[in-house]
DRENTORKOL-3810 file (N, C-alpha, C; in nm, 4 decimals):
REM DRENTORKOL-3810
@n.u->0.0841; n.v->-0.1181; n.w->0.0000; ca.u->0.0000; ca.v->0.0000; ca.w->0.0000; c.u->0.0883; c.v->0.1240; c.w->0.0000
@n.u->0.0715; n.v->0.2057; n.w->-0.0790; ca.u->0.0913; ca.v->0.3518; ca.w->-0.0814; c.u->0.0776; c.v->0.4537; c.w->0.0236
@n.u->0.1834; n.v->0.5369; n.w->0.0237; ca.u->0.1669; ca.v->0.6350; ca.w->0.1382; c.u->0.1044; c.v->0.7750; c.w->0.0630
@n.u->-0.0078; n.v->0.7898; n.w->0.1128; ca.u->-0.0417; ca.v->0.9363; ca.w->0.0261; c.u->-0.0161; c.v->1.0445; c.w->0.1607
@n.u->0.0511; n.v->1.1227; n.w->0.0872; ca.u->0.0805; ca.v->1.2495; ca.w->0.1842; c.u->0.0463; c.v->1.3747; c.w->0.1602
@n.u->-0.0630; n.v->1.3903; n.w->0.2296; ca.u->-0.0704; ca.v->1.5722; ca.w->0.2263; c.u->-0.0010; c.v->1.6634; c.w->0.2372
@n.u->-0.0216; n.v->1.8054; n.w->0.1149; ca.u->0.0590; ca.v->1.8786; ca.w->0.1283; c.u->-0.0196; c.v->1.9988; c.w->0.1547
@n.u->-0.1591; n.v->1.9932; n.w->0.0869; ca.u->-0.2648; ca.v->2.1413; ca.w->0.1321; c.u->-0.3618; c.v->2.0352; c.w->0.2126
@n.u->-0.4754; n.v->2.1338; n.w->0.2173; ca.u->-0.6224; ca.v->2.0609; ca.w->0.2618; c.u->-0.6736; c.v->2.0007; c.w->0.0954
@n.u->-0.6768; n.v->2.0786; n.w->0.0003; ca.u->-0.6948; ca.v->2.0002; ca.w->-0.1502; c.u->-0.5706; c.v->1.9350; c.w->-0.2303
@n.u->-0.4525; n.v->1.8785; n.w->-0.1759; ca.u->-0.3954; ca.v->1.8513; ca.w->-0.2708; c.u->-0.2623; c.v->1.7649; c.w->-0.1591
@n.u->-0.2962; n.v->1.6034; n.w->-0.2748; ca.u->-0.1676; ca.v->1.5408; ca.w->-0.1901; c.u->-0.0893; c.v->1.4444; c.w->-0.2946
@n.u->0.0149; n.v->1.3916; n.w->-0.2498; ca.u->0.1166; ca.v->1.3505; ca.w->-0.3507; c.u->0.1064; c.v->1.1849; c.w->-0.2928
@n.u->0.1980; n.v->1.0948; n.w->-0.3550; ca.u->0.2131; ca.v->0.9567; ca.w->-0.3158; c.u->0.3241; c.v->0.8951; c.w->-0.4182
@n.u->0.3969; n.v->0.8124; n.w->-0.3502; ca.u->0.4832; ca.v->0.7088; ca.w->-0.4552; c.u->0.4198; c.v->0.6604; c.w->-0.5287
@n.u->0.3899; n.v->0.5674; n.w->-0.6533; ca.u->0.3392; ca.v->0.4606; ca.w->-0.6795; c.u->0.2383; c.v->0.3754; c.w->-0.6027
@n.u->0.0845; n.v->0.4450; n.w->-0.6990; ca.u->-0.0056; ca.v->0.3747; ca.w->-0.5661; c.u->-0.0358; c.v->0.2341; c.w->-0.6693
@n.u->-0.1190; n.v->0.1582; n.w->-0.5756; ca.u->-0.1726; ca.v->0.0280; ca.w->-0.6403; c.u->-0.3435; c.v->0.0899; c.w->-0.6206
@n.u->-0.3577; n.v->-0.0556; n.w->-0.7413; ca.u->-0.5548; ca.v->-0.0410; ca.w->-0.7296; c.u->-0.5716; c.v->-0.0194; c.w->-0.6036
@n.u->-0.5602; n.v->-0.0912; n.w->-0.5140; ca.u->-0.6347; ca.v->-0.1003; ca.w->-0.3514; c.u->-0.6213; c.v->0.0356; c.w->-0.2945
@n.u->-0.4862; n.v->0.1719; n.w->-0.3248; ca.u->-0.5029; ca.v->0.2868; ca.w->-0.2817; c.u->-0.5929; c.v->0.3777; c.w->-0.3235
@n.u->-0.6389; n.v->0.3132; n.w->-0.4435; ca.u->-0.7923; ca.v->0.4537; ca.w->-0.4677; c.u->-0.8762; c.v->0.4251; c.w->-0.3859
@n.u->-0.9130; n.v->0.2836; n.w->-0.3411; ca.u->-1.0224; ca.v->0.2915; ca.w->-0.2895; c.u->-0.9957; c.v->0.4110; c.w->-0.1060
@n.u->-0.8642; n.v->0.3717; n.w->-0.0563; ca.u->-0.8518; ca.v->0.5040; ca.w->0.0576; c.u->-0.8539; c.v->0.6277; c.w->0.0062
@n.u->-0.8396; n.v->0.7008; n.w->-0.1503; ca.u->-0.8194; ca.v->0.7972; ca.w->-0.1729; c.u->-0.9654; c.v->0.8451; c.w->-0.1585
@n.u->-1.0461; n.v->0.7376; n.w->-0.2384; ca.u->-1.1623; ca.v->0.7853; ca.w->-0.2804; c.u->-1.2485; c.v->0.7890; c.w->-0.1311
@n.u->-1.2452; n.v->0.7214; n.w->-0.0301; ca.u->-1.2966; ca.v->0.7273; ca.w->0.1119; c.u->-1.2487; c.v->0.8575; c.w->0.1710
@n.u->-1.1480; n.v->0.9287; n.w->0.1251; ca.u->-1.0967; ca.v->1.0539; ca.w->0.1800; c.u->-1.1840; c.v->1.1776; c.w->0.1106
@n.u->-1.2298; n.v->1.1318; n.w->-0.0160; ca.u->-1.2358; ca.v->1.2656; ca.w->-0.0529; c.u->-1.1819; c.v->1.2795; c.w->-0.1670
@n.u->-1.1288; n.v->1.2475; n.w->-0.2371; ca.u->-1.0473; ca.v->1.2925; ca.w->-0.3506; c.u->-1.1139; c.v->1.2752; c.w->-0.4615
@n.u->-1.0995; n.v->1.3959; n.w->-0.5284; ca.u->-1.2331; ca.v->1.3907; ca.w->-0.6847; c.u->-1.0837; c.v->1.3182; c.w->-0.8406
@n.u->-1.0457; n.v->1.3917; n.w->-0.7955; ca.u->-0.9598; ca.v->1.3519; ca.w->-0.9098; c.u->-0.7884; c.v->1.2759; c.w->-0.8893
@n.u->-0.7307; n.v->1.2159; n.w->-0.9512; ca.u->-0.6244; ca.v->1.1710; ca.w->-0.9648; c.u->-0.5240; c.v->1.1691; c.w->-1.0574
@n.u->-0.3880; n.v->1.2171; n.w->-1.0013; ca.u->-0.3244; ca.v->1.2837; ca.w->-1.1472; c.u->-0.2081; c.v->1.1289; c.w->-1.1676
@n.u->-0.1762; n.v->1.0921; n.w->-1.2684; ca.u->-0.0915; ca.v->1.0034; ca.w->-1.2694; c.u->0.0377; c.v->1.1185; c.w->-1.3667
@n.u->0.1382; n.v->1.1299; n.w->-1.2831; ca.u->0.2443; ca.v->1.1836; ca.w->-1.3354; c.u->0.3789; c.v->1.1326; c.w->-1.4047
@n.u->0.3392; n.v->0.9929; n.w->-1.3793; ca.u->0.4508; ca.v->0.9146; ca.w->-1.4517; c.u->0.3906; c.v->0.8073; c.w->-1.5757
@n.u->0.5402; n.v->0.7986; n.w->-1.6288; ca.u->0.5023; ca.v->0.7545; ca.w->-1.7886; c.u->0.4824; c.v->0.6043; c.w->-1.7897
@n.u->0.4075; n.v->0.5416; n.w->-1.9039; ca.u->0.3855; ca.v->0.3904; ca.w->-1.9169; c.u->0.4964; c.v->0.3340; c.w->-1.9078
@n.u->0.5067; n.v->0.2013; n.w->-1.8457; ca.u->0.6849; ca.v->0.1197; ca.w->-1.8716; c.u->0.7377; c.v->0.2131; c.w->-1.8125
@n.u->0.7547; n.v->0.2269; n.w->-1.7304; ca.u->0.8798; ca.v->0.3152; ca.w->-1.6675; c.u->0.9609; c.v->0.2242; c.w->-1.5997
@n.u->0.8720; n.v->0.1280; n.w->-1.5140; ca.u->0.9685; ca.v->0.0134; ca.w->-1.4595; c.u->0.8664; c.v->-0.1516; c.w->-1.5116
@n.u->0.9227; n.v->-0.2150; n.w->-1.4890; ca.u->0.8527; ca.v->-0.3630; ca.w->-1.5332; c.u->0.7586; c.v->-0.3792; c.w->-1.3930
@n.u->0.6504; n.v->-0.3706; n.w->-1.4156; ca.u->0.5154; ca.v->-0.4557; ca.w->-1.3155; c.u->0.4389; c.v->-0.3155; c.w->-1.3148
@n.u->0.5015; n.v->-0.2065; n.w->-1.3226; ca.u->0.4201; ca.v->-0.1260; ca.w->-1.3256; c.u->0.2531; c.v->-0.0457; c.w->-1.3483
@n.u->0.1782; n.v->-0.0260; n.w->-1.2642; ca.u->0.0548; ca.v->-0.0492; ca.w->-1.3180; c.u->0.0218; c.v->0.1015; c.w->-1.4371
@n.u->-0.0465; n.v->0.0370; n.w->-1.5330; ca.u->-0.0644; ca.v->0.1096; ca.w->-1.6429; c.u->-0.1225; c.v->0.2370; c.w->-1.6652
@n.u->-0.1762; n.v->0.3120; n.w->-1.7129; ca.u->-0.2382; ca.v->0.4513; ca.w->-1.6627; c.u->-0.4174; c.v->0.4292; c.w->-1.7331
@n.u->-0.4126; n.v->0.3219; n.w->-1.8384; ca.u->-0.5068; ca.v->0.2961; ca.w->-1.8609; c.u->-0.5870; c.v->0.1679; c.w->-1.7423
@n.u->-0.5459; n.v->0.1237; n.w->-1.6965; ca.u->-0.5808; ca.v->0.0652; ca.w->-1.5780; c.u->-0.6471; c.v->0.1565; c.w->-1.4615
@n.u->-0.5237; n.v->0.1930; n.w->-1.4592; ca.u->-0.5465; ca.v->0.2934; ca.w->-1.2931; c.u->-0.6748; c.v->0.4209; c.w->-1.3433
@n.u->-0.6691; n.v->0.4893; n.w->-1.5021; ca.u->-0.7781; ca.v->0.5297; ca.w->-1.4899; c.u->-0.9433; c.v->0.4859; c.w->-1.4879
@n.u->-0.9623; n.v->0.3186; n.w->-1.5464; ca.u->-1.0655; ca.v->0.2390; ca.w->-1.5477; c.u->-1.0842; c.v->0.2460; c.w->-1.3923
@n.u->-1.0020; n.v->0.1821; n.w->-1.3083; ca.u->-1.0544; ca.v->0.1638; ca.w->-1.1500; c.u->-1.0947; c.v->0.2785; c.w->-1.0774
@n.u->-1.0253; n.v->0.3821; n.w->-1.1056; ca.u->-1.0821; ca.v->0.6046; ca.w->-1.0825; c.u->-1.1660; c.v->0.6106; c.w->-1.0997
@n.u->-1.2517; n.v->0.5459; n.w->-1.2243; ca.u->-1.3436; ca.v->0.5900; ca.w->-1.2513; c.u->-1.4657; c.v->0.5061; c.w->-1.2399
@n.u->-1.4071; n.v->0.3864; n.w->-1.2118; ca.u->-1.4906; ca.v->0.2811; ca.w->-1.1349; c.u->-1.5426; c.v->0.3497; c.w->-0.9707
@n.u->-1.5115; n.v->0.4233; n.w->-0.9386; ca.u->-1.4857; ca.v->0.4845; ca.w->-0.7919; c.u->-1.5427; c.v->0.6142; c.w->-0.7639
@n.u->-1.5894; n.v->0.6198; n.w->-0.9284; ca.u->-1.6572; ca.v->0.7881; ca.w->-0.9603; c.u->-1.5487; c.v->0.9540; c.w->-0.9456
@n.u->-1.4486; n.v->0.8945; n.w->-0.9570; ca.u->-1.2693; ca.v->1.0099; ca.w->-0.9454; c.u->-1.2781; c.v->1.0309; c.w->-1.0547
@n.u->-1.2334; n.v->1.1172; n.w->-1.0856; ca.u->-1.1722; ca.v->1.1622; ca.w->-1.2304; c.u->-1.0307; c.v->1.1278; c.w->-1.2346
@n.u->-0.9421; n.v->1.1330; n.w->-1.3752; ca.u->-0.8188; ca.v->1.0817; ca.w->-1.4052; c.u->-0.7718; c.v->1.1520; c.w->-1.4989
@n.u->-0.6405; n.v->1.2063; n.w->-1.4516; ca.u->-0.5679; ca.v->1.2806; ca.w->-1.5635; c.u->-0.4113; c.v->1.2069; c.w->-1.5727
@n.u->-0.4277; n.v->1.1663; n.w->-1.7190; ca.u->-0.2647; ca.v->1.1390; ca.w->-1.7124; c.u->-0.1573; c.v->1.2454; c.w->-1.7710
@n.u->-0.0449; n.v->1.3153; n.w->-1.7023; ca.u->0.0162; ca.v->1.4401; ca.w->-1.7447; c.u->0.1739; c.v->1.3560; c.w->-1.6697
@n.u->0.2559; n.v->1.2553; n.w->-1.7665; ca.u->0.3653; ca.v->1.2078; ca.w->-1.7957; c.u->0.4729; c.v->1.2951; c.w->-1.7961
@n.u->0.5560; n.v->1.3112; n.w->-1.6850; ca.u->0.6728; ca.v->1.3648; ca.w->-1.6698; c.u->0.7662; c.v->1.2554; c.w->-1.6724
@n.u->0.8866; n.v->1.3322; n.w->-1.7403; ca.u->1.0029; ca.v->1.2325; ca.w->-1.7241; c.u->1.1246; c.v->1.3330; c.w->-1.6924
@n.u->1.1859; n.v->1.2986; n.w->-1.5756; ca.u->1.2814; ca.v->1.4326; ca.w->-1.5086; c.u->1.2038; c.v->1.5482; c.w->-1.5164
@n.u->1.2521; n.v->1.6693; n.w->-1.5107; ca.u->1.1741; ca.v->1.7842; ca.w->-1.4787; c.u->1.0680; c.v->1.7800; c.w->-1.5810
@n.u->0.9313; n.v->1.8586; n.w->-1.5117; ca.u->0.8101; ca.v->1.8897; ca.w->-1.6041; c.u->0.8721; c.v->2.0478; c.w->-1.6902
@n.u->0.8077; n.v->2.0281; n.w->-1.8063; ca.u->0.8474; ca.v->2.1151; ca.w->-1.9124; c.u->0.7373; c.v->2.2248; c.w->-1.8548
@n.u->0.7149; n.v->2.3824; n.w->-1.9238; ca.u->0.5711; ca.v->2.4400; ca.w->-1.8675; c.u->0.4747; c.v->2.4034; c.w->-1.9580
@n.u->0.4392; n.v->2.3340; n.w->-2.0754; ca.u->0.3063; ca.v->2.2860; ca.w->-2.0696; c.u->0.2866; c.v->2.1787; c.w->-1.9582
@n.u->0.3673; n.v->2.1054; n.w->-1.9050; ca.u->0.3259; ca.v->2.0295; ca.w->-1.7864; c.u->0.2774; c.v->2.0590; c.w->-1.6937
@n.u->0.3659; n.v->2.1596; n.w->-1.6409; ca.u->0.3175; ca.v->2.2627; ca.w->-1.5133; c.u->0.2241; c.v->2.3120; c.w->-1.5482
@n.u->0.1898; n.v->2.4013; n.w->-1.6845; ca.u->0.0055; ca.v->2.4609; ca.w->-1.6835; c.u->-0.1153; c.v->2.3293; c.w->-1.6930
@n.u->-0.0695; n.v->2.2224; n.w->-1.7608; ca.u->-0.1455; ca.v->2.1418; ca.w->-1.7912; c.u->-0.1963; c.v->2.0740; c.w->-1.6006
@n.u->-0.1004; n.v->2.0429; n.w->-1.5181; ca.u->-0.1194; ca.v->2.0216; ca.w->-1.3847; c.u->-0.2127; c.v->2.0730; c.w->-1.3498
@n.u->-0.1514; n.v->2.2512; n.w->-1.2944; ca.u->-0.1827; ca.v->2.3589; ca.w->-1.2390; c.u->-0.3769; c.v->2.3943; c.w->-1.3117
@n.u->-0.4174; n.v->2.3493; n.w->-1.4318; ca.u->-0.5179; ca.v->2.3901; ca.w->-1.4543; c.u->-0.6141; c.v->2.2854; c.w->-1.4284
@n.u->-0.5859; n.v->2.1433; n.w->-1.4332; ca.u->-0.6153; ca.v->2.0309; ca.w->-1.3885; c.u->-0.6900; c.v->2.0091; c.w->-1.2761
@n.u->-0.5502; n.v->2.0954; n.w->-1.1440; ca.u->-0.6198; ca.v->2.0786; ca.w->-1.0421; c.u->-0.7323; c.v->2.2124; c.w->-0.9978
@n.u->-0.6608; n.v->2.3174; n.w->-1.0977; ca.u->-0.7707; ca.v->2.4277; ca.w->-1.0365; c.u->-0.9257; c.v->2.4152; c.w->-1.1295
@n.u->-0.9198; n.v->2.3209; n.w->-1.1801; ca.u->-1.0607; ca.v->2.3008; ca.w->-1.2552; c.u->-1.1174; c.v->2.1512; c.w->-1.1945
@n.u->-1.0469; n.v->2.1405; n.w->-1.0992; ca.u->-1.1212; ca.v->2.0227; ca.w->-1.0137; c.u->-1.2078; c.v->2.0614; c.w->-0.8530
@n.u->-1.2640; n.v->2.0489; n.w->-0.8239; ca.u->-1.3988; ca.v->2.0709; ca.w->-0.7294; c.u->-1.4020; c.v->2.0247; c.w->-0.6073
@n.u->-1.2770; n.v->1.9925; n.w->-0.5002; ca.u->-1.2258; ca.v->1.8799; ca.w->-0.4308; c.u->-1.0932; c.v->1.8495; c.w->-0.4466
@n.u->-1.0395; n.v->1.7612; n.w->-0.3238; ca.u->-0.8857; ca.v->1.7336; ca.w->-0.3168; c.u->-0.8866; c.v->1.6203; c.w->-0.4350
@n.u->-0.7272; n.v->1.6648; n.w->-0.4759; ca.u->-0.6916; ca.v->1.5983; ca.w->-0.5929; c.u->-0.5235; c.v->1.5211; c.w->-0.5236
@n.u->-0.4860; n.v->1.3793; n.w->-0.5740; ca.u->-0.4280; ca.v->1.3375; ca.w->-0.5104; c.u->-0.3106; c.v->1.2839; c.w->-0.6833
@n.u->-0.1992; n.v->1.3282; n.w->-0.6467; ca.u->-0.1198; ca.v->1.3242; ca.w->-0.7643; c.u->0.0071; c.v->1.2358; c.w->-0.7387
@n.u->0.0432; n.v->1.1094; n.w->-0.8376; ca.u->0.1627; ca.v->1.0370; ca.w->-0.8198; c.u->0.2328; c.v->1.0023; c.w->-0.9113
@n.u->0.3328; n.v->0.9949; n.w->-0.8672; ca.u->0.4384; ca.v->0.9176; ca.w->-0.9468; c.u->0.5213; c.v->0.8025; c.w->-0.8891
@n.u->0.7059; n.v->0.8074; n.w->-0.9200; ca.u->0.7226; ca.v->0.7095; ca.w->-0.8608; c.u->0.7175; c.v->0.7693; c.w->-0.7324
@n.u->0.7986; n.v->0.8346; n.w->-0.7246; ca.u->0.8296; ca.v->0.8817; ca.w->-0.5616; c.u->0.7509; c.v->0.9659; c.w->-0.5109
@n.u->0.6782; n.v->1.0352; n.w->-0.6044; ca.u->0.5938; ca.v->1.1440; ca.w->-0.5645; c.u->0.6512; c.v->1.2296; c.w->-0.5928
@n.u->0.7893; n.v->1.2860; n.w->-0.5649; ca.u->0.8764; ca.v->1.4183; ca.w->-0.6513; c.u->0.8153; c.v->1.4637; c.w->-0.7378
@n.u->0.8284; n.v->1.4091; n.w->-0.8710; ca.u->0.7585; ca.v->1.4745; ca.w->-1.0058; c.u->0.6103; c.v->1.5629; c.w->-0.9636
@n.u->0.5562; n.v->1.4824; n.w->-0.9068; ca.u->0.4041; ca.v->1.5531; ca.w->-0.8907; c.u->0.4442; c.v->1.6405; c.w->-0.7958
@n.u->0.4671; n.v->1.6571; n.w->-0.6933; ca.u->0.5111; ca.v->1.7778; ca.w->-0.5898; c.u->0.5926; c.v->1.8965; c.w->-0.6811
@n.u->0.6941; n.v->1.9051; n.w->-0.7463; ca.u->0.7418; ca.v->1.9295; ca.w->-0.8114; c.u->0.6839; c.v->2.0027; c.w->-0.9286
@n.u->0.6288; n.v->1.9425; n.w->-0.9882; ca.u->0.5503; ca.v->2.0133; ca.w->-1.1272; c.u->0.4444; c.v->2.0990; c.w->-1.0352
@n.u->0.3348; n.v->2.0618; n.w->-0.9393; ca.u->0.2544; ca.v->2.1370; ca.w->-0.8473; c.u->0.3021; c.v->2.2290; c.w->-0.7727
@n.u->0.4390; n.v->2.2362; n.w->-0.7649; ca.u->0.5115; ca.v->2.3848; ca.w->-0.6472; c.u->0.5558; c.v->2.4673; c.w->-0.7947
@n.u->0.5911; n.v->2.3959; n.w->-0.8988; ca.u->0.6185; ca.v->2.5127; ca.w->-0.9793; c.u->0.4777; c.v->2.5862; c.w->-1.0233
@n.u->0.3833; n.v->2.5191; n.w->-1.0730; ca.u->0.2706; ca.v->2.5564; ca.w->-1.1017; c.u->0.2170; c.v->2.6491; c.w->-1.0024
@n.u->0.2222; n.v->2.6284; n.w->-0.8825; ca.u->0.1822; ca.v->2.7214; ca.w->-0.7793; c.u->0.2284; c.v->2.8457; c.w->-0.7576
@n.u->0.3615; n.v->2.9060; n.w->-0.7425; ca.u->0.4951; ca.v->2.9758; ca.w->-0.7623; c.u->0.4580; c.v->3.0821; c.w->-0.9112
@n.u->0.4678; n.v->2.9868; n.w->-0.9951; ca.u->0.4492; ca.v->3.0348; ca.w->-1.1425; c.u->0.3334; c.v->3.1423; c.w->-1.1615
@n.u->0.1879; n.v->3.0622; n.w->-1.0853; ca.u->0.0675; ca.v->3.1259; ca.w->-1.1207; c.u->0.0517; c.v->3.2555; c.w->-0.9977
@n.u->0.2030; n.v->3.2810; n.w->-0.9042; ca.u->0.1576; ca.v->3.3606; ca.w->-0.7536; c.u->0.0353; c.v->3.2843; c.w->-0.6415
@n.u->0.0062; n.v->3.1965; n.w->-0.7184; ca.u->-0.0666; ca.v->3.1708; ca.w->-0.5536; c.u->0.0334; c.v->3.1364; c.w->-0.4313
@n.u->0.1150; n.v->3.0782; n.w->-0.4360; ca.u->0.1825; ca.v->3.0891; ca.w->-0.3214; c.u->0.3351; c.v->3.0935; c.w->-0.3575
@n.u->0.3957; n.v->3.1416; n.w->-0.2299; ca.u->0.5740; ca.v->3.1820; ca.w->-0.2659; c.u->0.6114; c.v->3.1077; c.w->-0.2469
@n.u->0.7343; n.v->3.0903; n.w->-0.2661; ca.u->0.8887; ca.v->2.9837; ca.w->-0.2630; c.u->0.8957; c.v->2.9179; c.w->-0.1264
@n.u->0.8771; n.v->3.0465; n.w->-0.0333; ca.u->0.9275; ca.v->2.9563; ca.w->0.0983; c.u->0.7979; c.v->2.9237; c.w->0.1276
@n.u->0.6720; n.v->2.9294; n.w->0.1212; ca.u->0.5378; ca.v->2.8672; ca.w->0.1877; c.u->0.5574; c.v->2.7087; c.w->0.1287
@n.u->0.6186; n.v->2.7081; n.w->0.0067; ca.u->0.6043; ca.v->2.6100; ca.w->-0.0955; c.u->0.6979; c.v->2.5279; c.w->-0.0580
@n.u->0.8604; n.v->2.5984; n.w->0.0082; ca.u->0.9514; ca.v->2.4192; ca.w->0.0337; c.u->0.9167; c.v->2.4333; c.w->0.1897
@n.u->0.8254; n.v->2.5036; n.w->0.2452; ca.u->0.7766; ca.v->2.4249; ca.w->0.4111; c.u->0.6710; c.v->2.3216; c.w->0.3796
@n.u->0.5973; n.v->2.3564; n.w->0.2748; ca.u->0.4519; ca.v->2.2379; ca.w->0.2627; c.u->0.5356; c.v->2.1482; c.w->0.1948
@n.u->0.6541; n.v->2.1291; n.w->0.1476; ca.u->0.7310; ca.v->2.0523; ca.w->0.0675; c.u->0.7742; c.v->1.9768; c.w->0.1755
@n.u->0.8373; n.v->2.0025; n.w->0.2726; ca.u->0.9079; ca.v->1.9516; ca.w->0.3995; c.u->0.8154; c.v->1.8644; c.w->0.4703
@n.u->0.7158; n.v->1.9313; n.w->0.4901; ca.u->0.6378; ca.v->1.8942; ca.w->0.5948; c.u->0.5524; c.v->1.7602; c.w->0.5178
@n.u->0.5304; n.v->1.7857; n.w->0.4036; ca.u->0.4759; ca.v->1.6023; ca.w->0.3106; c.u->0.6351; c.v->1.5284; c.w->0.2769
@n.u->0.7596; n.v->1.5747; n.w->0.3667; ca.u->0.8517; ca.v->1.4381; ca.w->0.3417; c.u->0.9729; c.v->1.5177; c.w->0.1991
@n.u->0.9491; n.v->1.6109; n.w->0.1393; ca.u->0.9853; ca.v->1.6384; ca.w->-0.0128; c.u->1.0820; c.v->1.7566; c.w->0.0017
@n.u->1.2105; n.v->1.7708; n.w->-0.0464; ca.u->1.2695; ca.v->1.8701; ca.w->-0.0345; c.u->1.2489; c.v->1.9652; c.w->-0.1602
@n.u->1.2054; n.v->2.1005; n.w->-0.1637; ca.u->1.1646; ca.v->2.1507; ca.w->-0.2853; c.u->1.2902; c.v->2.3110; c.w->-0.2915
@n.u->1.3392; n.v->2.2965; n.w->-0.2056; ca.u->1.4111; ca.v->2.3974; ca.w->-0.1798; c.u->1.5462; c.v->2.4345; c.w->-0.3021
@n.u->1.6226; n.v->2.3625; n.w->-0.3576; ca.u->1.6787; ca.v->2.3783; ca.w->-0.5137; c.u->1.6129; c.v->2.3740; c.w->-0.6039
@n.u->1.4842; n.v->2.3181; n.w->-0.6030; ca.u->1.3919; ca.v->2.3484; ca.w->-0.7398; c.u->1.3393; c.v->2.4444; c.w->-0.7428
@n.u->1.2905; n.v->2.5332; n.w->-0.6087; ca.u->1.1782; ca.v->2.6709; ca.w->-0.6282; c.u->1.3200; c.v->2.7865; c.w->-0.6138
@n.u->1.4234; n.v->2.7482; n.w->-0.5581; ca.u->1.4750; ca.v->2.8864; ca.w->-0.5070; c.u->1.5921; c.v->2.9289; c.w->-0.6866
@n.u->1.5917; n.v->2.8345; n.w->-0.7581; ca.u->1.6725; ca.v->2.8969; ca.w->-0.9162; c.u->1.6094; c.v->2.9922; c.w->-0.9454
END
């Protein structure tokens, strides 16, 4: 099982979840789910067409927005509009969760809703060091 970790009241990150973690996502609350990593990335990996059938088995919505090393800025707007056009906490993963924290603090930063340092304390405090990525 997956560790999902909050970073706002709407928005949390996780390593690599399995089927069985939507069903805690979806008991929490969470309308939508971002899958931030790419198909095949590692062997057993679960698929994005999978993981969005069971989302939506669950009544979640599913966005797949594939980073590989840093998100480019259509990634970051494509995120950033994702979650602000979602209605409810949105719960975003990859492998480690980095990428999604990551593309979501730039997106955040980028658009002024929140600054650098609000952004590597909520970074800290879900486990994530964001502090060389927001402060370049």
């Amino acid at each position: 099982m997956s560790s999902i970790r909050p970073v706002t009241e709407d928005f949390s990150v996780s390593p690599q979840i399995a089927l069985s973690d939507l069903n805690v996502a979806a008991s929490q609350g969470v309308k939508r789910v971002i899958c931030n990593r790419p198909d095949d990335e590692d062997a057993g990996q679960i698929n994005s067409t999978e993981v969005r059938a069971a989302t939506e088995a669950l009544g979640m919505s599913y966005v797949h927005i594939p980073v590989r090393g840093g998100p480019t800025p259509d990634q970051v707007e494509e995120m950033r509009v994702a979650i602000a056009e979602t209605d409810g906490p949105v719960l975003a993963y990859c492998r480690s969760g980095t990428r999604s924290i990551v593309t979501w603090a730039i997106g955040q930063m980028v658009s002024g809703e929140r600054e650098a340092s609000e952004l590597i304390a909520l970074g800290t405090a879900a486990g994530y060091d964001l502090s060389s990525v927001l402060r370049r």
